[in-house]
N, C-alpha and C positions, 0 to 999 in steps of 0.2 A: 841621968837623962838619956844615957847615949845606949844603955841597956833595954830602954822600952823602946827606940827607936831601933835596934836589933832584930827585938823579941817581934815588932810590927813587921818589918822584912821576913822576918821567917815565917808568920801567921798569912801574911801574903801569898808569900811562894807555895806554901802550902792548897789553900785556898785554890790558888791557882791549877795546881798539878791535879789536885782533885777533881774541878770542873772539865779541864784537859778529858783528864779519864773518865770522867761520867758521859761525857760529849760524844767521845769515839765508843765506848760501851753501850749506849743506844741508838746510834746511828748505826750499826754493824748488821748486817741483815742476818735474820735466822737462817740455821741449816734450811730448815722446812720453804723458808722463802726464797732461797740460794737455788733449790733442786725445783725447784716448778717452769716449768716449760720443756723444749722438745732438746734430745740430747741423742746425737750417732755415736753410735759403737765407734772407735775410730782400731781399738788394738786388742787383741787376746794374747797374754803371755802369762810365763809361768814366772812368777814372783817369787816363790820358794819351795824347793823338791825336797822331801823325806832324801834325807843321807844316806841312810840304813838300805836305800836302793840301786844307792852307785849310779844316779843318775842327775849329781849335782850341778853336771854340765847342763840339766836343761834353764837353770835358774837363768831368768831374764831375755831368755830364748823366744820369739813369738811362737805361737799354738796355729798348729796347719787349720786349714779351713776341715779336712777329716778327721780332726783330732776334738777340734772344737765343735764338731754336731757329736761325737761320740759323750763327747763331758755335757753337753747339752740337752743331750735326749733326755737326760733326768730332773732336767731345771726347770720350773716354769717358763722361763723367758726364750728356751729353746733357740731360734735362728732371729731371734727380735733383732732388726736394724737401727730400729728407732725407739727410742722411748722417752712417752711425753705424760709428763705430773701433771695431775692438774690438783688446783689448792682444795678442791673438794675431796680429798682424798685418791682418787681412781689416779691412776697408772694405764696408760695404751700400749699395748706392743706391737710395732709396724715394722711388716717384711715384704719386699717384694712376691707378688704373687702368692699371698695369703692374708686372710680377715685378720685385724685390728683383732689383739685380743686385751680385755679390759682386765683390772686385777684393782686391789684396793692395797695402798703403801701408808706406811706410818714411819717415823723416825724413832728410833728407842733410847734408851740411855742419855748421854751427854748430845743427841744428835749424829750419833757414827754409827748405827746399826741400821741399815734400810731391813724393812721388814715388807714382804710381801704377801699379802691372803689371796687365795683362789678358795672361791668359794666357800671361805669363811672354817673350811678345812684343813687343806695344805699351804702351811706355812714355809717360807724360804727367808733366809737370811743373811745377808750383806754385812761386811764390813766398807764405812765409806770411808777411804783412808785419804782423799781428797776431795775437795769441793771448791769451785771459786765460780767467778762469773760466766769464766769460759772451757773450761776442766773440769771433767770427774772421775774419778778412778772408783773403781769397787772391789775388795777382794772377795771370793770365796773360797772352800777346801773341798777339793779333787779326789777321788778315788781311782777314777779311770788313768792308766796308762799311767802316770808318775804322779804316787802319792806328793800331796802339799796345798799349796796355797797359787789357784792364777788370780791373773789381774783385771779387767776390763777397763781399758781406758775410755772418755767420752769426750765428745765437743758439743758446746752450746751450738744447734742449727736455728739460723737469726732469719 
């Protein structure tokens, strides 16, 4: 008797731990739902520099504002201050004293690849190596000035 009254404690607790986890697994908002609304650049630095160029001091180093239109001039998002998702796909990029410019974003893989299209031709791609309610960081990889990988950090603008 004291065996099915074990085996019930366990089929319980079980039971339980699953519901637990199915609870918190659908209430957990998607990337896609996480990254919609307006978000300021808050930082540009370099996350990790090619070794092979004896320039490992810049790791974690912030990126001069001359350094960052030079790695910029190549990107789509160029001197974008602001950028605001909208759940319809489109992406806005706002900068003082220049036009909105519009672009269409999609999330790829597991949720950690921002992808952007310009015109349905040039393509750019993002690592999102964080994301929460009020945080975003993005990496990409650099050619200009010290090979590797910067960062851009974000804050949710409320």
């Amino acid at each position: 008797m004291k065996r099915c009254g074990l085996g019930m404690c366990y089929a319980g607790f079980l039971l339980a731990a699953g519901l637990v986890f199915l609870g918190l697994f659908t209430s957990a908002a998607s990337p896609d739902q996480l990254l919609v609304g307006t978000w300021e650049e808050v930082a540009w630095e370099y996350e990790r520099v090619d070794k092979a160029q004896g320039t490992d001091a810049l790791s974690g180093k912030a990126i001069s504002e001359n350094v960052k239109q030079l790695i910029a001039q190549d990107l789509i998002v160029h001197r974008a201050e602001k950028w605001h998702f909208s759940p319809d796909g489109k992406v806005s990029f706002m900068a003082e004293g220049a036009p909105a410019k519009q672009l269409n974003w999609r999330l790829k893989g597991r949720g950690h690849i921002l992808l952007l299209h310009y015109d349905d031709a040039v393509e750019e791609s993002y690592k999102l190596v964080e994301l929460s309610q009020d945080s975003m960081a993005l990496h990409f990889y650099t050619e200009m000035q010290a090979r590797g990988i910067a960062k851009i950090t974000f804050k949710r603008v409320r």
